[in-house]
N, CA and C of each residue as an Amber inpcrd file, in Angstrom:
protein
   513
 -36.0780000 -56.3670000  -9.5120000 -37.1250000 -57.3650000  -9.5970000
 -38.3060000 -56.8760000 -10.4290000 -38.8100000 -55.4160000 -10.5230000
 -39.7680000 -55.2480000 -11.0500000 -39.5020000 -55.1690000 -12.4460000
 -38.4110000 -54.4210000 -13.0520000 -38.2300000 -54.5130000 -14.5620000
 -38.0050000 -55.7430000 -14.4910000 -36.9080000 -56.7430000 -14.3660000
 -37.3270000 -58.6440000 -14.4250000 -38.9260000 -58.9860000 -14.4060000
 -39.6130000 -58.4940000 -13.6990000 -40.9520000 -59.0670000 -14.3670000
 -41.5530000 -58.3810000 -15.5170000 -41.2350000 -57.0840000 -15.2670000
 -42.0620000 -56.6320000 -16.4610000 -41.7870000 -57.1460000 -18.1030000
 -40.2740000 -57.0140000 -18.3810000 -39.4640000 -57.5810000 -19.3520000
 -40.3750000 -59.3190000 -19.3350000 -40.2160000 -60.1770000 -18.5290000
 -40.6820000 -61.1790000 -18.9890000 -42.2510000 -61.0860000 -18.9080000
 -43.1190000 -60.5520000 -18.5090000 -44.4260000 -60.2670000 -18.8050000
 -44.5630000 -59.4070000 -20.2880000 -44.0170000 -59.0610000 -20.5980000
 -43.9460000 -58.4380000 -21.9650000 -43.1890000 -58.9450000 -23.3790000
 -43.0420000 -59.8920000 -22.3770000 -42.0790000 -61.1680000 -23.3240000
 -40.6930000 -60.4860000 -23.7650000 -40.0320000 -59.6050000 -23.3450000
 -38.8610000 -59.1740000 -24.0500000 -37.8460000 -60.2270000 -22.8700000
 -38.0470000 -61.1950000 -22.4140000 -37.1030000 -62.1260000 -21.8250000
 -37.9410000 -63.1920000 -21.1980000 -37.4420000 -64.1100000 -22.0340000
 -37.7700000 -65.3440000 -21.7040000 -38.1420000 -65.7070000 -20.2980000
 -36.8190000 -65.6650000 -19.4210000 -37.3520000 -66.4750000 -18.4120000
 -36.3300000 -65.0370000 -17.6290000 -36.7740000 -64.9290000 -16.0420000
 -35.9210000 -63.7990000 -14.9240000 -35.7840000 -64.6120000 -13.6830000
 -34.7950000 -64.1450000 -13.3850000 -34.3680000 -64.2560000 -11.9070000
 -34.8030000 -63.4780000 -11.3900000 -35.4340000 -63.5460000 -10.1770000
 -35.8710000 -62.5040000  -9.3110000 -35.9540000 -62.7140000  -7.3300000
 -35.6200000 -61.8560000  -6.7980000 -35.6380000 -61.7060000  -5.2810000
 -37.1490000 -60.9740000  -5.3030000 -37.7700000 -62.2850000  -4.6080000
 -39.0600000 -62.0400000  -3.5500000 -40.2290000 -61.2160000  -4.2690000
 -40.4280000 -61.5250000  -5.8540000 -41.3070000 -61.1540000  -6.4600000
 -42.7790000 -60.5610000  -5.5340000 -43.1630000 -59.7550000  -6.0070000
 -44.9230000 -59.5350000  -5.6150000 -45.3400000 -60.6700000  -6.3470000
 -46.5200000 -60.8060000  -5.6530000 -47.3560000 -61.8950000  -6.4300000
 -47.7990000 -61.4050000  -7.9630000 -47.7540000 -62.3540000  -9.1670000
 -48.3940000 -61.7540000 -10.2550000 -49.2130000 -63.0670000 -11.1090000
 -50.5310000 -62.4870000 -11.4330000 -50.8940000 -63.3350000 -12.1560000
 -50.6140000 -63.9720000 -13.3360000 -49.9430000 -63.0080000 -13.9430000
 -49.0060000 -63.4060000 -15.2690000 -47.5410000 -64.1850000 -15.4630000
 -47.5760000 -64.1850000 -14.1700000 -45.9000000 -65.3180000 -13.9670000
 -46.2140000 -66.3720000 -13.0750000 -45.2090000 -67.2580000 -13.9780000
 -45.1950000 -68.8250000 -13.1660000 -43.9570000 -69.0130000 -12.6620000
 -43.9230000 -69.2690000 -11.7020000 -42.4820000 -69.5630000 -10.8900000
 -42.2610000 -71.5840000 -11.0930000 -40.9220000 -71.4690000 -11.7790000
 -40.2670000 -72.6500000 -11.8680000 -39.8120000 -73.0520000 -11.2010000
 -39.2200000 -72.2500000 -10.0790000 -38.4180000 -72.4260000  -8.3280000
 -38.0790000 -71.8440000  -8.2940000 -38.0220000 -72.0370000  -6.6630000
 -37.8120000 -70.9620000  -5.2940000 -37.5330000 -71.9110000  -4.2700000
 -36.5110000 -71.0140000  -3.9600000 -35.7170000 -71.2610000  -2.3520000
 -35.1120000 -69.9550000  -1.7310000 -36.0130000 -70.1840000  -0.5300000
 -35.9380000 -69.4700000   0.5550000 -34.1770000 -68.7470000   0.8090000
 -33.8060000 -67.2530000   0.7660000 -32.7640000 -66.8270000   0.6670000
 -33.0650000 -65.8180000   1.7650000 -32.3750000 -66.1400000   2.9280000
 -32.0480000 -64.6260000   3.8910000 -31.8640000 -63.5390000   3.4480000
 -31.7160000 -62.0900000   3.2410000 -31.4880000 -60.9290000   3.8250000
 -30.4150000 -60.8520000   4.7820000 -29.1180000 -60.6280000   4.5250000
 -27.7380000 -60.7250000   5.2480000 -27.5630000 -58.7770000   5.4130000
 -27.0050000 -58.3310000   6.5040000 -25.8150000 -57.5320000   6.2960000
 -24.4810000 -58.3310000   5.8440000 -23.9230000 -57.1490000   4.7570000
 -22.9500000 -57.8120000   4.2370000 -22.1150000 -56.7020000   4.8270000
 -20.5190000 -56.9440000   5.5470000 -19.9230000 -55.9230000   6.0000000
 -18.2330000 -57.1370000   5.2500000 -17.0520000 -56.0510000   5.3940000
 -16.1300000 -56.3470000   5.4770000 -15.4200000 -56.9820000   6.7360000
 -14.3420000 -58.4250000   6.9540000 -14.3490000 -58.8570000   8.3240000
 -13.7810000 -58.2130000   9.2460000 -13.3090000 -57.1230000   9.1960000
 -12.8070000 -56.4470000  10.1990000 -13.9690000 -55.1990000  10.6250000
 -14.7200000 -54.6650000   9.8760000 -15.6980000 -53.9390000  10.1820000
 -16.9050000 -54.5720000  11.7170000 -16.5110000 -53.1790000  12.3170000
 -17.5510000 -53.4430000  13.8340000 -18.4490000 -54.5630000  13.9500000
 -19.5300000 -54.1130000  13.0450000 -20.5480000 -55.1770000  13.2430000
 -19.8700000 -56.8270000  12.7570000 -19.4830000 -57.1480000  12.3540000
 -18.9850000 -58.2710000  12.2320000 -17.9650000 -59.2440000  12.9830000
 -18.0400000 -58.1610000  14.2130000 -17.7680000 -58.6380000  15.6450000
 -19.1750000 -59.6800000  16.4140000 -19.8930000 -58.8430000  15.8000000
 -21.3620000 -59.0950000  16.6200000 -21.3500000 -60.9010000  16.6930000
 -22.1010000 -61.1710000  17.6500000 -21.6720000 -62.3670000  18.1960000
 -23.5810000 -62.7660000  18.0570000 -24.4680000 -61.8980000  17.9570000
 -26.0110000 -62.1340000  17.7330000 -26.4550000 -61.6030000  16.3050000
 -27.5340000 -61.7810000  15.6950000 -28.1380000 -61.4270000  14.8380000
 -28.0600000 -59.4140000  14.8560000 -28.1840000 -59.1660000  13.5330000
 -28.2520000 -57.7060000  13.8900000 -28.7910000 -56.7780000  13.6290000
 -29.4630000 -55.9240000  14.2870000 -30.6480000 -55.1810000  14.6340000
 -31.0940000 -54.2330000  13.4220000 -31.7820000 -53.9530000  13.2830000
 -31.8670000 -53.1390000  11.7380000 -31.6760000 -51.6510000  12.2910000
 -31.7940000 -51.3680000  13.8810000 -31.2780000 -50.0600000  14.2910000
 -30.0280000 -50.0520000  14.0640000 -29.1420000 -50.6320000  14.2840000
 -27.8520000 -50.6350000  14.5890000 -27.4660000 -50.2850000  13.1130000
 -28.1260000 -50.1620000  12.0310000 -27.4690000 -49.8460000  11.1110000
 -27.6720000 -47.8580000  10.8820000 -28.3830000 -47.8150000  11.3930000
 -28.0180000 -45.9680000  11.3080000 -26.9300000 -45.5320000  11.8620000
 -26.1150000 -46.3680000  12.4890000 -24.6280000 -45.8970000  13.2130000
 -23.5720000 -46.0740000  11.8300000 -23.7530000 -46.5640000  10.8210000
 -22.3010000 -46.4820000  10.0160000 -23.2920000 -46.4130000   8.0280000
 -22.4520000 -46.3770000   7.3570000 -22.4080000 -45.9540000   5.9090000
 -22.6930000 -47.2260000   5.3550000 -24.2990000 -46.8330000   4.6560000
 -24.9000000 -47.8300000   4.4370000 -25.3610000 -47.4170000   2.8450000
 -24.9190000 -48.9590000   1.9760000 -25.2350000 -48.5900000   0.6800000
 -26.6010000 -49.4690000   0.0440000 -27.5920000 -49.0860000  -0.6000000
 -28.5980000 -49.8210000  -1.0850000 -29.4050000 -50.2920000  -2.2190000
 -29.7050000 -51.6910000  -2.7760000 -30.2390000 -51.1560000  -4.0160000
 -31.3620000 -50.3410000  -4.3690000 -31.7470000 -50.0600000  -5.3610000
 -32.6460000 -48.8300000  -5.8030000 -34.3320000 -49.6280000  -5.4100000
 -35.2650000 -48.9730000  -5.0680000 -36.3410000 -49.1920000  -4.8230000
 -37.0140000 -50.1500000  -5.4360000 -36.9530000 -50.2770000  -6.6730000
 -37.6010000 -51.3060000  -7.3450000 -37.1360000 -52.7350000  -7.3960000
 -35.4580000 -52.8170000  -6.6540000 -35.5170000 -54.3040000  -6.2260000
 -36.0200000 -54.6130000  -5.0630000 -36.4590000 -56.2490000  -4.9460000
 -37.0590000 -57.1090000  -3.8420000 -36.1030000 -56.7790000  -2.6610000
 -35.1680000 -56.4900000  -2.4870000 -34.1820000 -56.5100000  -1.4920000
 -34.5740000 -54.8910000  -0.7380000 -34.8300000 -54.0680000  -1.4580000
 -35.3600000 -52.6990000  -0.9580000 -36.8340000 -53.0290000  -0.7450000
 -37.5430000 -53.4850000  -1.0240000 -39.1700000 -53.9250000  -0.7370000
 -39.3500000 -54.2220000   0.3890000 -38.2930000 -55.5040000   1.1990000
 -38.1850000 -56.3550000   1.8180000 -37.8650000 -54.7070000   3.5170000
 -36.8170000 -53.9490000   2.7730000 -36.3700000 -53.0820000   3.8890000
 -37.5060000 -51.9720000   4.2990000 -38.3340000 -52.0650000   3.1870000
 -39.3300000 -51.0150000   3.4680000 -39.9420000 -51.8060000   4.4470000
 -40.6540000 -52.8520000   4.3060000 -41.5430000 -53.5890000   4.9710000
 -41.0700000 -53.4330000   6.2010000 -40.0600000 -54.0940000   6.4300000
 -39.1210000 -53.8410000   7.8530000 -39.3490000 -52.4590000   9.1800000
 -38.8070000 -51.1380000   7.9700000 -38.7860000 -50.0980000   8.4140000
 -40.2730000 -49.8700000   8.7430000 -41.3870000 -50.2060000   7.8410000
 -42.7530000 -49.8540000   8.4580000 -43.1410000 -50.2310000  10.2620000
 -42.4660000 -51.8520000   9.6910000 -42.6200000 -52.4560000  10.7240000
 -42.3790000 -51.7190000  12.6020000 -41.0950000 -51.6030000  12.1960000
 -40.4550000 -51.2820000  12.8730000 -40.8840000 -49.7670000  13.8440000
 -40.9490000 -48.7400000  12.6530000 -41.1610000 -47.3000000  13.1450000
 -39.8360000 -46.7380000  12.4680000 -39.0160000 -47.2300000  11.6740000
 -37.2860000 -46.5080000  11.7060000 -37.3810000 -46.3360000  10.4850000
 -36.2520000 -45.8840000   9.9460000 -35.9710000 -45.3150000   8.5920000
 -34.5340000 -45.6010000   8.2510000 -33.7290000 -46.5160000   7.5960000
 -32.5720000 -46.5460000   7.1290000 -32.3780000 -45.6950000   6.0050000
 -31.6100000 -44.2910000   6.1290000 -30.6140000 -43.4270000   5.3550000
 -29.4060000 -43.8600000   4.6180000 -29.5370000 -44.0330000   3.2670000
 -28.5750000 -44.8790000   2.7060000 -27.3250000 -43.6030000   2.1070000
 -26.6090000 -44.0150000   2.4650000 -25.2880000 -43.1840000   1.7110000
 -24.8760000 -43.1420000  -0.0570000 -25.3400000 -44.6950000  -0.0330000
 -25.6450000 -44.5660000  -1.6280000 -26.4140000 -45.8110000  -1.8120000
 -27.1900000 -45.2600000  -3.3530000 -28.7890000 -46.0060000  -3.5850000
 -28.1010000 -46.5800000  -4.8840000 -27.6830000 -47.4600000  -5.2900000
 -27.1890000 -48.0880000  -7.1110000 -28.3580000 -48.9500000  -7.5530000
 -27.4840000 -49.2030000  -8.5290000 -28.3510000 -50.5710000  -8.9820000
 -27.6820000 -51.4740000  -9.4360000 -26.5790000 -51.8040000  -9.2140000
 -25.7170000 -52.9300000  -9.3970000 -25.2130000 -53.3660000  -8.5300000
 -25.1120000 -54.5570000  -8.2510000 -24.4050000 -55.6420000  -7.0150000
 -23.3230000 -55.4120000  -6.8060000 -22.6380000 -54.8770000  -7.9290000
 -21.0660000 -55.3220000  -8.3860000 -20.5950000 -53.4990000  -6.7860000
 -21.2570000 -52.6960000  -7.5390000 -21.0720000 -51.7460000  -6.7090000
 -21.3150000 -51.7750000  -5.2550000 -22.2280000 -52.4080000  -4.5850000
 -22.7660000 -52.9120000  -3.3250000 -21.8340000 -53.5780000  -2.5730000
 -21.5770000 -54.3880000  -3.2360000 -20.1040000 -55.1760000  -2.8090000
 -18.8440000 -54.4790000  -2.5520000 -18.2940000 -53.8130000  -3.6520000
 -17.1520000 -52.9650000  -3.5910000 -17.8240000 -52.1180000  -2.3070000
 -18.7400000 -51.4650000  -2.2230000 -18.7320000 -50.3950000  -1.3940000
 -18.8110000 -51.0910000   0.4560000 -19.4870000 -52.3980000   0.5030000
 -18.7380000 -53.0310000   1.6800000 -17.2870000 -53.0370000   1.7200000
 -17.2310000 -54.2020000   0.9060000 -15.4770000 -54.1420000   0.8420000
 -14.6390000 -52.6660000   1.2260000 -14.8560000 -51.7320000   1.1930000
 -14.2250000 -50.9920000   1.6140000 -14.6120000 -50.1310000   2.6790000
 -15.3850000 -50.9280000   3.4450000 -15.9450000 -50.5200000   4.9490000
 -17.4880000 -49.9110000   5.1190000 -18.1960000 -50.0830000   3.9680000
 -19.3920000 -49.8540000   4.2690000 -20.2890000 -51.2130000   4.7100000
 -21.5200000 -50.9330000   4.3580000 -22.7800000 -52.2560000   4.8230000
 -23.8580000 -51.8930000   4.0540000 -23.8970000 -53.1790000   3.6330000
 -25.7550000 -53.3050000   2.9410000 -25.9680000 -54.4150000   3.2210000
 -26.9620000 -54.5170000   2.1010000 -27.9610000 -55.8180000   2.6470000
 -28.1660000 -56.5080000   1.3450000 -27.5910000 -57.6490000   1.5450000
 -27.9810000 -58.8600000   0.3580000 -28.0230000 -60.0490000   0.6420000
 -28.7520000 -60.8410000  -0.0980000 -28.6440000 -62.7170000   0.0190000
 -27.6000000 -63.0670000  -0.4620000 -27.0290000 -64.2670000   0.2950000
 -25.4290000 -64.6800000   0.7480000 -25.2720000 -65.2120000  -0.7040000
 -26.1950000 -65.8230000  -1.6230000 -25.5010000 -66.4040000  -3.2610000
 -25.0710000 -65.2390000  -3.8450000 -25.2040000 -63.8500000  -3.6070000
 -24.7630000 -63.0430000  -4.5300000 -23.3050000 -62.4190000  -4.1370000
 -23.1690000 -62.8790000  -2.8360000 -21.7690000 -62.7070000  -2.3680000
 -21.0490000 -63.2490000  -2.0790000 -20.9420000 -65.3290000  -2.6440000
 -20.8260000 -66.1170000  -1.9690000 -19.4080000 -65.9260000  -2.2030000
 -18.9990000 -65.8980000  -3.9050000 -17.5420000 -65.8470000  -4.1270000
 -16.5480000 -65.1480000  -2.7650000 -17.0700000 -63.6830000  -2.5470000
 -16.2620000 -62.8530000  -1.9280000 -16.2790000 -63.3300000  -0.4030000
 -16.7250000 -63.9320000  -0.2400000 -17.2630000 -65.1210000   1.4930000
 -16.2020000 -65.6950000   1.3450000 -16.2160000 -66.7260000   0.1710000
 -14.9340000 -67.4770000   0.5730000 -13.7080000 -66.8960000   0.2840000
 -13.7560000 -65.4070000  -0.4660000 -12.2060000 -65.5640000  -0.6010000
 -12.0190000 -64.8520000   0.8520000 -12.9580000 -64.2290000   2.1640000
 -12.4580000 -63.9740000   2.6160000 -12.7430000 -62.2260000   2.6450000
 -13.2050000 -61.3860000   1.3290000 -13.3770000 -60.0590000   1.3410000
 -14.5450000 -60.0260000   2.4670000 -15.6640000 -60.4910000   2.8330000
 -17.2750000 -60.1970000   3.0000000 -17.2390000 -61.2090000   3.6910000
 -18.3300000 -60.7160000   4.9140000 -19.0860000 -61.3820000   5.8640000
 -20.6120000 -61.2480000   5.4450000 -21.0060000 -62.2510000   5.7510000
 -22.7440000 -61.9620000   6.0120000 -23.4540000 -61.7730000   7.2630000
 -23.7300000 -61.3660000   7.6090000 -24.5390000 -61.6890000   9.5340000
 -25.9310000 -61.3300000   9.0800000 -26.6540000 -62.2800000  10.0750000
 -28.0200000 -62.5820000  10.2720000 -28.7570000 -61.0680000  10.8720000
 -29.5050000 -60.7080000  10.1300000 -30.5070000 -59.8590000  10.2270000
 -31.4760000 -60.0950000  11.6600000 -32.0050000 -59.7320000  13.0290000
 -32.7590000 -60.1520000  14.1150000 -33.9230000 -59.9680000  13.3530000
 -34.5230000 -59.1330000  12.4230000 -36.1950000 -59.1470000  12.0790000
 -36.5240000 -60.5290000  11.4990000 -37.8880000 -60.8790000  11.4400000
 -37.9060000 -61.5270000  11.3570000 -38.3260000 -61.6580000   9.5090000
 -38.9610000 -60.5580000   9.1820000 -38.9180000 -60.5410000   7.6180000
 -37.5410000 -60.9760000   6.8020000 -36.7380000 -60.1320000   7.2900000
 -35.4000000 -60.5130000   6.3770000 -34.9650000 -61.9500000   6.2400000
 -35.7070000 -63.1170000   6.6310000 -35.1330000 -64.0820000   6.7180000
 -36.0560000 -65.3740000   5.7560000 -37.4370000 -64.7040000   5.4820000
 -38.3290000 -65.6910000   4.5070000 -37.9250000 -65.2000000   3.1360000
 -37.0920000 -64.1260000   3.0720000 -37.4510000 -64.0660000   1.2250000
 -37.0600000 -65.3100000   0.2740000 -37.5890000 -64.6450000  -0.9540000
 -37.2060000 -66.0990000  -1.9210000 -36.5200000 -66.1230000  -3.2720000
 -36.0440000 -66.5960000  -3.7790000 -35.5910000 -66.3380000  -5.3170000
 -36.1420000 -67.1690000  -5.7660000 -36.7280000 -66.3860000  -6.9400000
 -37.5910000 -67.3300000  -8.0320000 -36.9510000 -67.3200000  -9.4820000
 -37.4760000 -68.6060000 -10.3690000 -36.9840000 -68.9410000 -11.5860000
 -38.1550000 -68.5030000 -12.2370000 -38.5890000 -67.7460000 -13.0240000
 -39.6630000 -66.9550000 -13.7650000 -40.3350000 -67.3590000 -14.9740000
 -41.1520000 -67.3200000 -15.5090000 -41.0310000 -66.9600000 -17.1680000
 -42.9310000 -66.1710000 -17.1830000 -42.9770000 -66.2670000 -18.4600000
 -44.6450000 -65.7180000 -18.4950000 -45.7900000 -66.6360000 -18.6660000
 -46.7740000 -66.7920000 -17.6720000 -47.2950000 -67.7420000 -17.3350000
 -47.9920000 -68.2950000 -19.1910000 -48.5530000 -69.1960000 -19.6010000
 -48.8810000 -69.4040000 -20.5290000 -47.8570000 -69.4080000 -21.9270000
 -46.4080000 -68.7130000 -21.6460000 -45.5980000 -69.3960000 -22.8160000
 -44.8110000 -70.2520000 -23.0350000 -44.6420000 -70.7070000 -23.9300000
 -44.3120000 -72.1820000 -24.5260000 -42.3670000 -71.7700000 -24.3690000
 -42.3800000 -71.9770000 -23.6930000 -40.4430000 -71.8060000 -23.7660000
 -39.9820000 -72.4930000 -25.0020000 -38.9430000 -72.1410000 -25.2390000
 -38.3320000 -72.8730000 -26.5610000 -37.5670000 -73.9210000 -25.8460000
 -37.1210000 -74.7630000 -26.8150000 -35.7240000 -75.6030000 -26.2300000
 -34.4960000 -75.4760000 -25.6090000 -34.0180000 -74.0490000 -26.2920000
 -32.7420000 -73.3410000 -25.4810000 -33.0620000 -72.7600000 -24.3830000
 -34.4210000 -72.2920000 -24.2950000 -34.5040000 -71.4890000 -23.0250000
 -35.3110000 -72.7240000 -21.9740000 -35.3770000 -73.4710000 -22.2690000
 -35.7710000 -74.4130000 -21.5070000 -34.7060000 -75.4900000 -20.7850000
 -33.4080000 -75.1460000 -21.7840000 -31.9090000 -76.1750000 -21.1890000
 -31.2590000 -74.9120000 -20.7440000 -31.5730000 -73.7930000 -20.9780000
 -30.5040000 -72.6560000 -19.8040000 -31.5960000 -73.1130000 -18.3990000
 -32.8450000 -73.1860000 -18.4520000 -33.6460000 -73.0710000 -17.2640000
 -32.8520000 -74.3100000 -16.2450000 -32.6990000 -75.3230000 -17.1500000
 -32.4670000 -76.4080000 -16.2470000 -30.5620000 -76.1910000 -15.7580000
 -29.8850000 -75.3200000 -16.7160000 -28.5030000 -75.1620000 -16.3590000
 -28.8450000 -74.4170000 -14.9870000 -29.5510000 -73.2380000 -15.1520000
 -29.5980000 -72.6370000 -14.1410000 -29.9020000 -73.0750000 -12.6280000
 -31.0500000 -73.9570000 -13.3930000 -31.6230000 -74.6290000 -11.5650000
 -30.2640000 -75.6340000 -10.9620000 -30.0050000 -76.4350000 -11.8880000
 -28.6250000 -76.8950000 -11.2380000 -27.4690000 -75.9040000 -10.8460000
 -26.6830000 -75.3670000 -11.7680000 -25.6000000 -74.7970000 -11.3460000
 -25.7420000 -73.3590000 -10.4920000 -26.6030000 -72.7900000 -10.3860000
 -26.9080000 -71.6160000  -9.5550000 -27.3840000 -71.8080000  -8.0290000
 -26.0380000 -71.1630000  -7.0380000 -26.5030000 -71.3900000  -5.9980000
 -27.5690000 -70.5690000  -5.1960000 -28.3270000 -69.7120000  -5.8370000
 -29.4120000 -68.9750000  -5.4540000 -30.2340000 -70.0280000  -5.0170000
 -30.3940000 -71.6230000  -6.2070000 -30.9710000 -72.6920000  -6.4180000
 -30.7380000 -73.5460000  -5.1010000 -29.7270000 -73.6500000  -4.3700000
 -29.5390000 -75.0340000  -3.4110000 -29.8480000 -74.6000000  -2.4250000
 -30.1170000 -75.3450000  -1.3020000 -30.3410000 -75.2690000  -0.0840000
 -28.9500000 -74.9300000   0.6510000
């Protein structure tokens, strides 16, 4: 999230997607909708027995993978952990989804919003379960650009492809 803003505050990208931006004076948000904070586990993995929301302790019991600090999704866990008093120990820190995923899928757990895993939901690889804090459950994804520029035409018909066809976008 933070290079996504910086890149479009510096104009080297038009418009960013981003999870749960800091506030900035230099960006205008085109939309946002409210996206949970899921554990994502594989369906046979323990917690995905759980029959309640699930505890952000309960994750120091198994192999937990995370993105790197500077995304909204790690912001969101810090806040948590302050909250809290605890500290989640990650087994591995990436920066790609693609890896986050695989590394559930094969019996670990992290933490992401359900559009970025929706494919693997339905085929069936990935569960999501509800987080009990109560932070993990307001974040937001926003449609970006830099406040005061004039979008062009193309980047103004990807904006609108995006708000339609992206389910980060629907309720």
């Amino acid at each position: 999230s933070n290079e996504v803003i910086r890149q479009v505050v510096e104009d080297e990208a038009h418009i960013g997607l981003v999870f749960n931006p800091a506030a900035d004076p230099k960006i205008r948000s085109h939309a946002h909708q409210r996206k949970p904070v899921c554990v994502i586990t594989a369906p046979d993995h323990p917690l995905a027995q759980e029959q309640h929301p699930i505890a952000l302790q309960a994750l120091e019991h198994y192999r937990v993978a995370l993105p790197a600090v500077s995304y909204g999704i790690r912001q969101i866990l810090l806040q948590a952990e302050h909250q809290l008093g605890i500290t989640v120990q990650p087994t591995l820190t990436c920066s790609t989804f693609a890896m986050l995923k695989h590394f559930a899928v094969q019996g670990g757990v992290t933490l992401l919003p359900t559009f970025v895993v929706e494919e693997e939901i339905k085929a069936g690889k990935l569960r999501a379960l509800p987080l009990q804090d109560e932070v993990f459950s307001s974040p937001q994804t926003h449609l970006i650009s830099r406040l005061g520029r004039q979008l062009s035409v193309g980047a103004n018909r990807l904006m609108g492809m995006l708000l339609q066809d992206m389910t980060a976008f629907r309720s």
